[in-house]
mmCIF file as Biopython writes it, N, C-alpha, C and O atoms, coordinates in Angstrom:
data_model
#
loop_
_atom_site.group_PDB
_atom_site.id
_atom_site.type_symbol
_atom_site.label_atom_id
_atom_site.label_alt_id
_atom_site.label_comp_id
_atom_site.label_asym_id
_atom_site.label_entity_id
_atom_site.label_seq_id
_atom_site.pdbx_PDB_ins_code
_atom_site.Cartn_x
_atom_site.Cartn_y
_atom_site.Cartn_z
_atom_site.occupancy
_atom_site.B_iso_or_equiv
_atom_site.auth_seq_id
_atom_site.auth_asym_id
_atom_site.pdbx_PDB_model_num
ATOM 1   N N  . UNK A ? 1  ? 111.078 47.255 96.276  1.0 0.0 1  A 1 
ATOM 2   C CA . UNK A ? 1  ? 111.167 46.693 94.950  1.0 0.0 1  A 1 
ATOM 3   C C  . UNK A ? 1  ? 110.556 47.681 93.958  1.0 0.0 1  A 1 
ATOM 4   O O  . UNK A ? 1  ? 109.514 48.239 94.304  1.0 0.0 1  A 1 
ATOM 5   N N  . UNK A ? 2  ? 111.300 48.075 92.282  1.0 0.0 2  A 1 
ATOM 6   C CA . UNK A ? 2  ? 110.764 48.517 92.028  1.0 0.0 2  A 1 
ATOM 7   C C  . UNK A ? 2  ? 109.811 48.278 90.850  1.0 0.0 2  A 1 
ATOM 8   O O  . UNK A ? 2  ? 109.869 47.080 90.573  1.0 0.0 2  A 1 
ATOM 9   N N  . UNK A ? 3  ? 109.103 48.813 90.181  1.0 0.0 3  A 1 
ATOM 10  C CA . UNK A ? 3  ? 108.103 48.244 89.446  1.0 0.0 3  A 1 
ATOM 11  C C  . UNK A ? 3  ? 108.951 47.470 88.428  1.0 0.0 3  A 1 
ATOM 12  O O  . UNK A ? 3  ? 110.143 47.704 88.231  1.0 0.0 3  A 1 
ATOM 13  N N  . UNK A ? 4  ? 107.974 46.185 87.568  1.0 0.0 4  A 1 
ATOM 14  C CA . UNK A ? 4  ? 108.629 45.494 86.783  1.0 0.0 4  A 1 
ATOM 15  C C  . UNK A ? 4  ? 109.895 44.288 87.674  1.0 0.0 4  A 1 
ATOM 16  O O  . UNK A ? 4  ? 110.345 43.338 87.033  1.0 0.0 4  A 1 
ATOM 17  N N  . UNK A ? 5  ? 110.162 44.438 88.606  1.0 0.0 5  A 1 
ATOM 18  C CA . UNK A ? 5  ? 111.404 43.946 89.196  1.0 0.0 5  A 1 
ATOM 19  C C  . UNK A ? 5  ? 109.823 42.866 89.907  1.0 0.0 5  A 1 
ATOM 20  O O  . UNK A ? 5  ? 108.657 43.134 90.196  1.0 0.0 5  A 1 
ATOM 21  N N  . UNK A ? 6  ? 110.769 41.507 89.927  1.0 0.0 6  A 1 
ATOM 22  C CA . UNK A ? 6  ? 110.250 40.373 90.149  1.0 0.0 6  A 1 
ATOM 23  C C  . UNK A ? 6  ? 111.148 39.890 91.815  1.0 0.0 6  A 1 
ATOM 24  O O  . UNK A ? 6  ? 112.322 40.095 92.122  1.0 0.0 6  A 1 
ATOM 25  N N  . UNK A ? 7  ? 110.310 39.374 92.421  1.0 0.0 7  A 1 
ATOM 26  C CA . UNK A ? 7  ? 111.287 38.732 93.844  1.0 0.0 7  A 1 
ATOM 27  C C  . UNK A ? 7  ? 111.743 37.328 93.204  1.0 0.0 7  A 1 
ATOM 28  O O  . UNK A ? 7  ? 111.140 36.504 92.517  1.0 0.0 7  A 1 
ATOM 29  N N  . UNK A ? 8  ? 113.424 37.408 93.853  1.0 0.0 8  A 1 
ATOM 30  C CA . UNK A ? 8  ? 114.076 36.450 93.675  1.0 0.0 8  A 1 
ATOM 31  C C  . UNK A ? 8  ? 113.098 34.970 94.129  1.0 0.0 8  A 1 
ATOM 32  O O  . UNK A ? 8  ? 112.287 35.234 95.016  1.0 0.0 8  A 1 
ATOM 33  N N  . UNK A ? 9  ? 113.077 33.947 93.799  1.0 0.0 9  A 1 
ATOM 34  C CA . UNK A ? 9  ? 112.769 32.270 93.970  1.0 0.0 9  A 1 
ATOM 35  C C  . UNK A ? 9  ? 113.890 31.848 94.669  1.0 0.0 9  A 1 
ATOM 36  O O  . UNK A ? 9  ? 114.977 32.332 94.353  1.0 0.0 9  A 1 
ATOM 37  N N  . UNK A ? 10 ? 113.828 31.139 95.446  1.0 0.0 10 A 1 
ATOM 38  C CA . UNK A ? 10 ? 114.471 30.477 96.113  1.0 0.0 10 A 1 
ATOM 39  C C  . UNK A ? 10 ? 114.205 28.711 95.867  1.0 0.0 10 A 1 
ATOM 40  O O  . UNK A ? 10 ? 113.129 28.667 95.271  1.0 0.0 10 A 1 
ATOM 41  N N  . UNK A ? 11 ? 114.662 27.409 96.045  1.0 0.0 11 A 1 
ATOM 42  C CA . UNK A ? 11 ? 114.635 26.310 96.241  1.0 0.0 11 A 1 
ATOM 43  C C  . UNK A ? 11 ? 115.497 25.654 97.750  1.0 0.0 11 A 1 
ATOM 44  O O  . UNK A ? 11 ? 116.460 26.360 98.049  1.0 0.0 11 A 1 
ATOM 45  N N  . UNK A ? 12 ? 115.319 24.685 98.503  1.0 0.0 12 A 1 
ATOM 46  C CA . UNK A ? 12 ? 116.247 24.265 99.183  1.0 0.0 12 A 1 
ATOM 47  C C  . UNK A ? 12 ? 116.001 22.622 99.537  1.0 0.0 12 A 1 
ATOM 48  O O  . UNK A ? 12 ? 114.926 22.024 99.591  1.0 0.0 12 A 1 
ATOM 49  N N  . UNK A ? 13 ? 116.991 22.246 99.698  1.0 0.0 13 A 1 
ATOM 50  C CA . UNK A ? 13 ? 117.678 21.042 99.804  1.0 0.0 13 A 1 
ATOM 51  C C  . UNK A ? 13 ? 118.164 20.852 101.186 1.0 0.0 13 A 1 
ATOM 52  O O  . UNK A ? 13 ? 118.901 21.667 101.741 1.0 0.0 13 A 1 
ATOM 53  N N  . UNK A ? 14 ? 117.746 19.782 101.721 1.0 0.0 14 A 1 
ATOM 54  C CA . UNK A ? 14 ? 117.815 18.846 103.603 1.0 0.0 14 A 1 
ATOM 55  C C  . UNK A ? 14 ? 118.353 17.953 103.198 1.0 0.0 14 A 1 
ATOM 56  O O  . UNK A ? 14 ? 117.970 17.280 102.241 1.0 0.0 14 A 1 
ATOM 57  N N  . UNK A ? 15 ? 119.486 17.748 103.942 1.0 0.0 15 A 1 
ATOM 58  C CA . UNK A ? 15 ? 120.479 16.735 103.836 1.0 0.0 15 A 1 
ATOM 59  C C  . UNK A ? 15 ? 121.028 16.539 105.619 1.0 0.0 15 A 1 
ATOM 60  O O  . UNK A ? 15 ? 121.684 17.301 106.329 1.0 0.0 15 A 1 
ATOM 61  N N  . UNK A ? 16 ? 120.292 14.884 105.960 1.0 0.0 16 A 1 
ATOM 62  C CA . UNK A ? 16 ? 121.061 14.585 107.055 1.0 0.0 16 A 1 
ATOM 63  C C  . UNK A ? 16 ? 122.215 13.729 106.956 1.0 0.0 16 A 1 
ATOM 64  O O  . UNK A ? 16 ? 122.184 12.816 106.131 1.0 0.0 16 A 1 
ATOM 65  N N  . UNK A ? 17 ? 123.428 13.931 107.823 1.0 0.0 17 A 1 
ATOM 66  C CA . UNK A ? 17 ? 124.607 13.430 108.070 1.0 0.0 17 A 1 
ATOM 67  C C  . UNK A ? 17 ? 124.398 12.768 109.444 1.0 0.0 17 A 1 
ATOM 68  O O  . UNK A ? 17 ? 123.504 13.013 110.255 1.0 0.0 17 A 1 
ATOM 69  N N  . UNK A ? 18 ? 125.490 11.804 109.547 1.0 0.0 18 A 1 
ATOM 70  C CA . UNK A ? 18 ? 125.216 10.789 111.052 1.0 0.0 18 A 1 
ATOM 71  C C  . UNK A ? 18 ? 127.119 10.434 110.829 1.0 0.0 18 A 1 
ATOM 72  O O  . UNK A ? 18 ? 127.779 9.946  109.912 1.0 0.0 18 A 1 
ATOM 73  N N  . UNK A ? 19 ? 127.450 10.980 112.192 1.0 0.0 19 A 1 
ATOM 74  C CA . UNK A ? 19 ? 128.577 11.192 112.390 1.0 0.0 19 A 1 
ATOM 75  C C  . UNK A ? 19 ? 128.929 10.343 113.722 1.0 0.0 19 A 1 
ATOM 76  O O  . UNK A ? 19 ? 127.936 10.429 114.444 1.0 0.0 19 A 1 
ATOM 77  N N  . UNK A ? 20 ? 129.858 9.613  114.308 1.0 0.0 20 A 1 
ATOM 78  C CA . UNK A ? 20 ? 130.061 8.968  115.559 1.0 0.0 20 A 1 
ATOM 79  C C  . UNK A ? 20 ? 131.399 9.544  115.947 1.0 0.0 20 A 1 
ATOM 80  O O  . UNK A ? 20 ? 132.371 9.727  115.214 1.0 0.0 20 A 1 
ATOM 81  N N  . UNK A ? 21 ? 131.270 9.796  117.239 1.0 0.0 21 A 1 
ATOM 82  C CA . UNK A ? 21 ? 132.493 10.318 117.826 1.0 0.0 21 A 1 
ATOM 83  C C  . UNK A ? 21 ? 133.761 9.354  117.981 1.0 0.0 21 A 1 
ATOM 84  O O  . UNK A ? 21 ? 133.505 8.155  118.091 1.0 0.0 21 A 1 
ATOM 85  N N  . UNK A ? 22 ? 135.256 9.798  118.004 1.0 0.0 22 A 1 
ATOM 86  C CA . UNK A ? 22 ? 136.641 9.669  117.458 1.0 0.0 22 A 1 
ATOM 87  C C  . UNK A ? 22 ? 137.557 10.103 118.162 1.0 0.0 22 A 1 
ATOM 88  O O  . UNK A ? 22 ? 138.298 11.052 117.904 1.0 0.0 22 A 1 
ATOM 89  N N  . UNK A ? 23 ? 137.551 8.997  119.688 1.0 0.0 23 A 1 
ATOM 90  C CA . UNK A ? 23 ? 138.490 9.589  120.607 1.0 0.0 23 A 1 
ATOM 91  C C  . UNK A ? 23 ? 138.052 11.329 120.971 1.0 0.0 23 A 1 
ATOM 92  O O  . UNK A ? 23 ? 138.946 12.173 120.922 1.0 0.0 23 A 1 
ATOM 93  N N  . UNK A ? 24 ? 136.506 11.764 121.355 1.0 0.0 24 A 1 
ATOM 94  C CA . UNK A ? 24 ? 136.335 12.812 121.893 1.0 0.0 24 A 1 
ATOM 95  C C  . UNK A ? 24 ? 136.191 13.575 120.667 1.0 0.0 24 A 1 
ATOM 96  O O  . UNK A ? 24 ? 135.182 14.278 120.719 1.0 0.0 24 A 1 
ATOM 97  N N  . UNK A ? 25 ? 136.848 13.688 119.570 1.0 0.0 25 A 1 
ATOM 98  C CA . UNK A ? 25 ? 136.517 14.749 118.565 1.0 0.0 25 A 1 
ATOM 99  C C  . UNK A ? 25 ? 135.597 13.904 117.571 1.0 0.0 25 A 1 
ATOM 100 O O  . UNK A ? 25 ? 135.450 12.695 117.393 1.0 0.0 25 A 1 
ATOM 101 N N  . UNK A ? 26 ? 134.960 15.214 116.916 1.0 0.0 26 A 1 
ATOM 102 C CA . UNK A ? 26 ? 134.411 14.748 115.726 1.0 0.0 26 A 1 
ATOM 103 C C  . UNK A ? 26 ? 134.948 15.227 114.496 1.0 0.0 26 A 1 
ATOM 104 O O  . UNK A ? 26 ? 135.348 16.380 114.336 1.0 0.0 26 A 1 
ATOM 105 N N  . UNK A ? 27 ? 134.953 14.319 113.616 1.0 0.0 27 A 1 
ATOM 106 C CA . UNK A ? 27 ? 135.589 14.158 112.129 1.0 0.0 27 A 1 
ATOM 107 C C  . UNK A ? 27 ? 134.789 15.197 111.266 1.0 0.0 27 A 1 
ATOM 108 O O  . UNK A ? 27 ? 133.575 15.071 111.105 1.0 0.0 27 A 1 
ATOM 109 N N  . UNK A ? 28 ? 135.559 16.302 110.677 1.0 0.0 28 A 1 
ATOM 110 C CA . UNK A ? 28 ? 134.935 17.172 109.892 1.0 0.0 28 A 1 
ATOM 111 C C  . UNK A ? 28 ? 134.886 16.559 108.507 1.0 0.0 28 A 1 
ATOM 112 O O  . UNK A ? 28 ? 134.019 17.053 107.786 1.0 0.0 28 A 1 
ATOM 113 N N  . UNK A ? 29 ? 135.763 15.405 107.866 1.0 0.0 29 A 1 
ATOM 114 C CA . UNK A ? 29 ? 135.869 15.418 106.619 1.0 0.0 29 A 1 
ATOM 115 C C  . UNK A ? 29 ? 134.215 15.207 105.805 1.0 0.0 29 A 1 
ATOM 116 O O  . UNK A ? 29 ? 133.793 15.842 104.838 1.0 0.0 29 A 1 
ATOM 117 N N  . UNK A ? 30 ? 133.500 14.075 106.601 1.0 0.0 30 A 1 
ATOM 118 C CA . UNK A ? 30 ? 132.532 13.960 105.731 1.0 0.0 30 A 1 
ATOM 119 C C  . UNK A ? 30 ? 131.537 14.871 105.858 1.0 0.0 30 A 1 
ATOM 120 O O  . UNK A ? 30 ? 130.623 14.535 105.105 1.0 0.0 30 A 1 
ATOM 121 N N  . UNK A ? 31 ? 131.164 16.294 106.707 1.0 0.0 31 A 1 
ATOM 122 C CA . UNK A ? 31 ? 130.320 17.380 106.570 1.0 0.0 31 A 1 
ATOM 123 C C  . UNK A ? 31 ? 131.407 18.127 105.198 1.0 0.0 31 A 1 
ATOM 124 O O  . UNK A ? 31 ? 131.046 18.422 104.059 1.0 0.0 31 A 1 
ATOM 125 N N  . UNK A ? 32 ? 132.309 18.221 105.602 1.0 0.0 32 A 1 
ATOM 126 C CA . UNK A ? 32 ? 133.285 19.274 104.449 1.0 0.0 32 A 1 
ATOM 127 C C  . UNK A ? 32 ? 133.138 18.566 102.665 1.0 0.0 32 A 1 
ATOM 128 O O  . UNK A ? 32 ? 133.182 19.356 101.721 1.0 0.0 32 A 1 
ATOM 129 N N  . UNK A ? 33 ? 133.024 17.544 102.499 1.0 0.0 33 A 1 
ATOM 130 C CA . UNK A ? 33 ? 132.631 16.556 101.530 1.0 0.0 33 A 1 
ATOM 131 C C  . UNK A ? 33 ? 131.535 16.934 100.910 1.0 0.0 33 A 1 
ATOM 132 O O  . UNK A ? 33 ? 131.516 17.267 99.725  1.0 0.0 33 A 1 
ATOM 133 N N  . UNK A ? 34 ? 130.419 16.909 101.757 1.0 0.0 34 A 1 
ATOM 134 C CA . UNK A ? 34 ? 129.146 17.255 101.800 1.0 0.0 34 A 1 
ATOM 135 C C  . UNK A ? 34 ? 128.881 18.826 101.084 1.0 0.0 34 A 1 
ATOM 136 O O  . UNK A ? 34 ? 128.456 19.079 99.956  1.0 0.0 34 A 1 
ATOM 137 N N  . UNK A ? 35 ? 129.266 19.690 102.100 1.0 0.0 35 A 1 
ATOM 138 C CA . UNK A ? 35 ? 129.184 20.897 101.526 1.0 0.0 35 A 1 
ATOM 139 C C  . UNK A ? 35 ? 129.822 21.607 100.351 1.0 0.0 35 A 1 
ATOM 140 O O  . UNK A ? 35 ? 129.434 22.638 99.801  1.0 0.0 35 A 1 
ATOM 141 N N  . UNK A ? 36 ? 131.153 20.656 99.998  1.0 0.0 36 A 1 
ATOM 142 C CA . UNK A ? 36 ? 131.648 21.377 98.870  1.0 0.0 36 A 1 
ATOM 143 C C  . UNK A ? 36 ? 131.141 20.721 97.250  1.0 0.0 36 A 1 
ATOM 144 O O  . UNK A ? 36 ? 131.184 21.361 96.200  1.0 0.0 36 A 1 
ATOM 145 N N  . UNK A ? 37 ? 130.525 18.852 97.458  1.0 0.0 37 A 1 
ATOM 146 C CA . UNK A ? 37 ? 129.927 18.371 96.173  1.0 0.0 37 A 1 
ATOM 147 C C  . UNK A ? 37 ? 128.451 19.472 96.082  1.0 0.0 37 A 1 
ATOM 148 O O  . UNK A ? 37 ? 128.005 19.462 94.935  1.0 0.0 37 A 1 
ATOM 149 N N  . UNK A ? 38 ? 127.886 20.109 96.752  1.0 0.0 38 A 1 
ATOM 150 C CA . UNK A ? 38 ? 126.756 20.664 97.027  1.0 0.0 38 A 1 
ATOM 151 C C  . UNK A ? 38 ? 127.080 21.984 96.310  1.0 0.0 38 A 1 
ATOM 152 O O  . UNK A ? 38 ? 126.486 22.402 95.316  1.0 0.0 38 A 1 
ATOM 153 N N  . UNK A ? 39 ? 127.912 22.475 96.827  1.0 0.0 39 A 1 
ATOM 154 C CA . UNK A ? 39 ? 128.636 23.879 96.437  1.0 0.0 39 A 1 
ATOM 155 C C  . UNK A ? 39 ? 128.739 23.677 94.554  1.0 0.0 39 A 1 
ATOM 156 O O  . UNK A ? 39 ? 128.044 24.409 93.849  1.0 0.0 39 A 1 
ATOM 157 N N  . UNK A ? 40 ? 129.309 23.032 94.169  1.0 0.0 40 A 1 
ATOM 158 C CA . UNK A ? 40 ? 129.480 22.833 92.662  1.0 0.0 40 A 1 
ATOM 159 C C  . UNK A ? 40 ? 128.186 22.823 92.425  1.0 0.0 40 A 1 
ATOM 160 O O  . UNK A ? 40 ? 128.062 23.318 91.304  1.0 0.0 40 A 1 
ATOM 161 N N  . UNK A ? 41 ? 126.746 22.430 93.005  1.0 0.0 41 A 1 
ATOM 162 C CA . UNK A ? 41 ? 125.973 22.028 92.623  1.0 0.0 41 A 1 
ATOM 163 C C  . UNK A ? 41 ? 125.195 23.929 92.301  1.0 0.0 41 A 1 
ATOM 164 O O  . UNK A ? 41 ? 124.220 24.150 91.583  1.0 0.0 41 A 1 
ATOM 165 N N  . UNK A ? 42 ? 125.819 24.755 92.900  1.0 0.0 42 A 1 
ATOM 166 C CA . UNK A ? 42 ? 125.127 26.126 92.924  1.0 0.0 42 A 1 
ATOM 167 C C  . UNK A ? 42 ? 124.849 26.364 94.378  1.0 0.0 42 A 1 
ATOM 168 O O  . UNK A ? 42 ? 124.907 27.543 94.728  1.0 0.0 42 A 1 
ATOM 169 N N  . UNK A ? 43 ? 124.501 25.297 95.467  1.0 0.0 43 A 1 
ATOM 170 C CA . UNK A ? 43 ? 123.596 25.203 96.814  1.0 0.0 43 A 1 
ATOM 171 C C  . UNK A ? 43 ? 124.647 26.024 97.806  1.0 0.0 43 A 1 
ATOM 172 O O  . UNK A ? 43 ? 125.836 25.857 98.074  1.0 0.0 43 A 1 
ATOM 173 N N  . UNK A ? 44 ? 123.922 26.722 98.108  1.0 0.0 44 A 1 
ATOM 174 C CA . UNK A ? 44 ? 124.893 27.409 99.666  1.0 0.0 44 A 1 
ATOM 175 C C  . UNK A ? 44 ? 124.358 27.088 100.907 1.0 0.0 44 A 1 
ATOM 176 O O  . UNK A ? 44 ? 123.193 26.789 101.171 1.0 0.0 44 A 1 
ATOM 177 N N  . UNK A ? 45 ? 125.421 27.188 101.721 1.0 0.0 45 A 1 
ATOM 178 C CA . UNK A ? 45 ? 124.680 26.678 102.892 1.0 0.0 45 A 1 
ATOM 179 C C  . UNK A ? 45 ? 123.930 27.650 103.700 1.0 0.0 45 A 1 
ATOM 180 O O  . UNK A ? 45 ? 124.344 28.778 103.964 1.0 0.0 45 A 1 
ATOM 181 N N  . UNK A ? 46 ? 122.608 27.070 104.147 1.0 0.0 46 A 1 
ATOM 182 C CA . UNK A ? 46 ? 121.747 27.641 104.990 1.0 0.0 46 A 1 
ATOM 183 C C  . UNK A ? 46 ? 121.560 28.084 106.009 1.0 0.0 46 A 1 
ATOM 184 O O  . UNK A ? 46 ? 121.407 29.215 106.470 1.0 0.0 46 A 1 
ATOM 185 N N  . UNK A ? 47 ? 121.592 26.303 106.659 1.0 0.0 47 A 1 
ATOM 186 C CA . UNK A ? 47 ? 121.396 26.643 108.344 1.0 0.0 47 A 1 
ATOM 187 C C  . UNK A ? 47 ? 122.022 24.685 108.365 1.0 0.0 47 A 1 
ATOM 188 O O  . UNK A ? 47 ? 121.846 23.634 107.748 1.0 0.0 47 A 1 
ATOM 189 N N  . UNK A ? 48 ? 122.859 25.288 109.621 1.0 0.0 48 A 1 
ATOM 190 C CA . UNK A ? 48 ? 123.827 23.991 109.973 1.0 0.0 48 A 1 
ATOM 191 C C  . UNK A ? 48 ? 122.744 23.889 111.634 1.0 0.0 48 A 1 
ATOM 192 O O  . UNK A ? 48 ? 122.556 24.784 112.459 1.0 0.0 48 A 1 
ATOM 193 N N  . UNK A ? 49 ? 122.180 22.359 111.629 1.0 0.0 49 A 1 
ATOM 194 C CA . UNK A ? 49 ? 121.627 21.950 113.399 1.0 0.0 49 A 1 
ATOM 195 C C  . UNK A ? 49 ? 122.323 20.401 113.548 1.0 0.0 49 A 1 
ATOM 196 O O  . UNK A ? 49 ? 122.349 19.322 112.954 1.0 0.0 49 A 1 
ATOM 197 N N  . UNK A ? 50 ? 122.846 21.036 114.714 1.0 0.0 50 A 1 
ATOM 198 C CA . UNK A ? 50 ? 123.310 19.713 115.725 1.0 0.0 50 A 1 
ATOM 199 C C  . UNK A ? 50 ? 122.131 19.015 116.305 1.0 0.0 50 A 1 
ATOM 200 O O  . UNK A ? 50 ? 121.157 19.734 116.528 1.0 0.0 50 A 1 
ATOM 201 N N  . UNK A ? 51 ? 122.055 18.005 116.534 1.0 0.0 51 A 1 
ATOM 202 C CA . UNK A ? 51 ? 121.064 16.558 116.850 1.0 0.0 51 A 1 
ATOM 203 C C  . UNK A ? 51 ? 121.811 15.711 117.852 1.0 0.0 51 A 1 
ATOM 204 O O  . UNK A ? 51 ? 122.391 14.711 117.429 1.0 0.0 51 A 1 
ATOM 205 N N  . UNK A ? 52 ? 121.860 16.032 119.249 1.0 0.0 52 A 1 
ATOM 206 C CA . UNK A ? 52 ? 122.734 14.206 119.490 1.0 0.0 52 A 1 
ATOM 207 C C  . UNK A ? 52 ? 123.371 14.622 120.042 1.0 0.0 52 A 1 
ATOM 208 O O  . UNK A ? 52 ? 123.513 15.707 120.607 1.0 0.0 52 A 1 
ATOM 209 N N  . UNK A ? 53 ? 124.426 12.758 119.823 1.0 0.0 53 A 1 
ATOM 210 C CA . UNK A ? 53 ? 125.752 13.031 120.075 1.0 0.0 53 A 1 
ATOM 211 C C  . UNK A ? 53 ? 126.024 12.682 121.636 1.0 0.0 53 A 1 
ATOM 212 O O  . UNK A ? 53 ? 127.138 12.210 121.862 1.0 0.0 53 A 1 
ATOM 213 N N  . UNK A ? 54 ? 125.135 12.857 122.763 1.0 0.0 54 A 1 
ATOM 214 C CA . UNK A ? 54 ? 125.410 12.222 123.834 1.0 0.0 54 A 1 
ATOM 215 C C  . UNK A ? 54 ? 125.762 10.615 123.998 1.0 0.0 54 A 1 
ATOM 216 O O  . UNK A ? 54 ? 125.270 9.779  123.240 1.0 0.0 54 A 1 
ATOM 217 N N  . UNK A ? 55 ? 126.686 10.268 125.092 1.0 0.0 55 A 1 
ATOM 218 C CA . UNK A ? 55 ? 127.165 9.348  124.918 1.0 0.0 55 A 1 
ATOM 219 C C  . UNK A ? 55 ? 127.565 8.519  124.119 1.0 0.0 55 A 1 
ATOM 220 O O  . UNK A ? 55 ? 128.439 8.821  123.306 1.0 0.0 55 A 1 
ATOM 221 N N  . UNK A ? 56 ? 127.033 7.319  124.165 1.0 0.0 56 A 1 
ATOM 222 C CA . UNK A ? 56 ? 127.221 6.971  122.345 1.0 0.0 56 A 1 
ATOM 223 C C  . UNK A ? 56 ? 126.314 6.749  121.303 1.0 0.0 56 A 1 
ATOM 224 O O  . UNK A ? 56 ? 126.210 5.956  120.367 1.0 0.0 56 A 1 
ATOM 225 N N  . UNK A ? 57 ? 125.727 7.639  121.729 1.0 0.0 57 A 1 
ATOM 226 C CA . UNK A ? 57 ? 124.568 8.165  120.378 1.0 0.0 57 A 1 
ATOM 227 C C  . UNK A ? 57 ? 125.651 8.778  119.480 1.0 0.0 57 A 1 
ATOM 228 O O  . UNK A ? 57 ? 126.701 9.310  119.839 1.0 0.0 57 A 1 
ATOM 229 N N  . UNK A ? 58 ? 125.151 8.585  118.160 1.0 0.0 58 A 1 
ATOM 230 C CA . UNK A ? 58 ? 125.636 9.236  116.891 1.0 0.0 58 A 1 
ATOM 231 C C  . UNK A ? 58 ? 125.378 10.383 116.950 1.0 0.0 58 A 1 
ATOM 232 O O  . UNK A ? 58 ? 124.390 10.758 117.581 1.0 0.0 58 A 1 
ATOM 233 N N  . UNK A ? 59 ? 126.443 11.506 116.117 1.0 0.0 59 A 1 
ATOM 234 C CA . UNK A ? 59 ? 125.981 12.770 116.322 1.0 0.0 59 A 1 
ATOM 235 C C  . UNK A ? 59 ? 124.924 12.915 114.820 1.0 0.0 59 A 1 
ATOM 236 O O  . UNK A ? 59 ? 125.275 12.357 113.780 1.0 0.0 59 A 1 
ATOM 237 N N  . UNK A ? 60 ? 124.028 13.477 114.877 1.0 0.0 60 A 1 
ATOM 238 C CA . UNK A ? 60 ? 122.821 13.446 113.810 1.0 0.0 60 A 1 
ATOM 239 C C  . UNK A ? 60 ? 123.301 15.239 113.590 1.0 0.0 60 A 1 
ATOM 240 O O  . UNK A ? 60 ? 123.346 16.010 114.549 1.0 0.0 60 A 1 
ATOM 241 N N  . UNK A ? 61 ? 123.681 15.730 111.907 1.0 0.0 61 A 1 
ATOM 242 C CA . UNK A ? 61 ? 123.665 16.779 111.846 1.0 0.0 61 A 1 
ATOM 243 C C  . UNK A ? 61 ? 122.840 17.248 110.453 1.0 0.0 61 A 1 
ATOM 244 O O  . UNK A ? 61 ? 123.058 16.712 109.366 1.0 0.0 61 A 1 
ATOM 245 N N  . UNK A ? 62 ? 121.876 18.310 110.645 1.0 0.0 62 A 1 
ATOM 246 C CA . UNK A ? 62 ? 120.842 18.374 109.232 1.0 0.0 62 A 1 
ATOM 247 C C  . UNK A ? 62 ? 121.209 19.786 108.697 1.0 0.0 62 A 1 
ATOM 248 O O  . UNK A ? 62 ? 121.105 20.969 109.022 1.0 0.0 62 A 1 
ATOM 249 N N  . UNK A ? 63 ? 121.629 19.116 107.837 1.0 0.0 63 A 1 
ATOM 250 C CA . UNK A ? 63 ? 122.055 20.609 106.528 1.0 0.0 63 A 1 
ATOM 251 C C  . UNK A ? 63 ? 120.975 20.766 105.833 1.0 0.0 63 A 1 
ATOM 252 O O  . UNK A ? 63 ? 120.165 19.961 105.371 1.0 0.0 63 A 1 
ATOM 253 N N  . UNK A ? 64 ? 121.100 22.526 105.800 1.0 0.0 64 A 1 
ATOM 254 C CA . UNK A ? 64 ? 119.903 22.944 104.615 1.0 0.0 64 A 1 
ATOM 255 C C  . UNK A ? 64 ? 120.599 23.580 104.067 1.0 0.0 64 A 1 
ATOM 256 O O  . UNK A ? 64 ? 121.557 24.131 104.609 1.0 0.0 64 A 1 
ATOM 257 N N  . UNK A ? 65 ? 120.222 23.713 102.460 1.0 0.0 65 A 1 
ATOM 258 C CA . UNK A ? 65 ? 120.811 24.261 101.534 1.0 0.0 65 A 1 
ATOM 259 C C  . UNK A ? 65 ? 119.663 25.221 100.663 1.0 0.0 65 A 1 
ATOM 260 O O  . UNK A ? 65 ? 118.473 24.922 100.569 1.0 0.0 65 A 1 
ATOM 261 N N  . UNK A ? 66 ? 120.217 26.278 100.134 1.0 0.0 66 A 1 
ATOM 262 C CA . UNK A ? 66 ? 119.543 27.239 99.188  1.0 0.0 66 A 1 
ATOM 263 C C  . UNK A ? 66 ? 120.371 27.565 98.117  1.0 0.0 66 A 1 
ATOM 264 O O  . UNK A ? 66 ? 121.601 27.605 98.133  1.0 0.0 66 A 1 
ATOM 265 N N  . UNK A ? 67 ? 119.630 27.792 97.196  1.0 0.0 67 A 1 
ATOM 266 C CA . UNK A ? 67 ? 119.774 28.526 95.975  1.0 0.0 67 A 1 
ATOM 267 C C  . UNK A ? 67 ? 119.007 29.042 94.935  1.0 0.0 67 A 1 
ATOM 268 O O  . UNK A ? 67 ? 118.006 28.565 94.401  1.0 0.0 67 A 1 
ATOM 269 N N  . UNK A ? 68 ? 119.544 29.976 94.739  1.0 0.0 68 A 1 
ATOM 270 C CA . UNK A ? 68 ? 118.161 30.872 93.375  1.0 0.0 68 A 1 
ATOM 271 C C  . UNK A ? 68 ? 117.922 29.929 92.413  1.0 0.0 68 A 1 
ATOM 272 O O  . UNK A ? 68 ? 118.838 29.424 91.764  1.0 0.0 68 A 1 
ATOM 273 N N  . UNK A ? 69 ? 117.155 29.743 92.315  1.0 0.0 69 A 1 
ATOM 274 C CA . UNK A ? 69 ? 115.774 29.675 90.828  1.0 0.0 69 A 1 
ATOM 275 C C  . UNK A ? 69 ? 115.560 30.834 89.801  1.0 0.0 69 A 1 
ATOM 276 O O  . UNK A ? 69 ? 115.072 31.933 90.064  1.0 0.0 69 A 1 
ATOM 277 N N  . UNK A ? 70 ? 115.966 30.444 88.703  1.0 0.0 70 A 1 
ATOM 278 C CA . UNK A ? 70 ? 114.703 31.179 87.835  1.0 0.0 70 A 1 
ATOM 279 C C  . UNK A ? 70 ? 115.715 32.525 86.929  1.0 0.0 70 A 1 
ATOM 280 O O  . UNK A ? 70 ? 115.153 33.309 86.164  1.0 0.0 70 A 1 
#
């Protein structure tokens, strides 16, 4: 970095989703929903974690989101 030059800020945003399985697959629409009202919002995505999902447990999935500040 050079002098005078400031480090970027960051903010982020956790958002869990709870998804149930659909004849063996899982339904992308409401993660894709998710990420693109977010997207308008400035937020990119972070880090996508799977949770779950065995048998008939719900699949639990936690989005993190970032974006610059400042």
């Amino acid at each position: 970095m050079q002098d005078g030059q400031m480090a970027a800020t960051y903010e982020y945003k956790a958002l869990e989703l709870r998804e149930k399985y659909t004849g063996g697959r899982l339904s992308g629409d409401k993660l894709e929903k998710a990420l693109n009202e977010h997207a308008t919002q400035g937020w990119q995505l972070k880090f996508l974690t799977r949770v779950g999902g065995g048998g008939l447990n719900a699949l639990r999935i936690f989005v993190t989101f970032e974006r610059q500040i400042g």
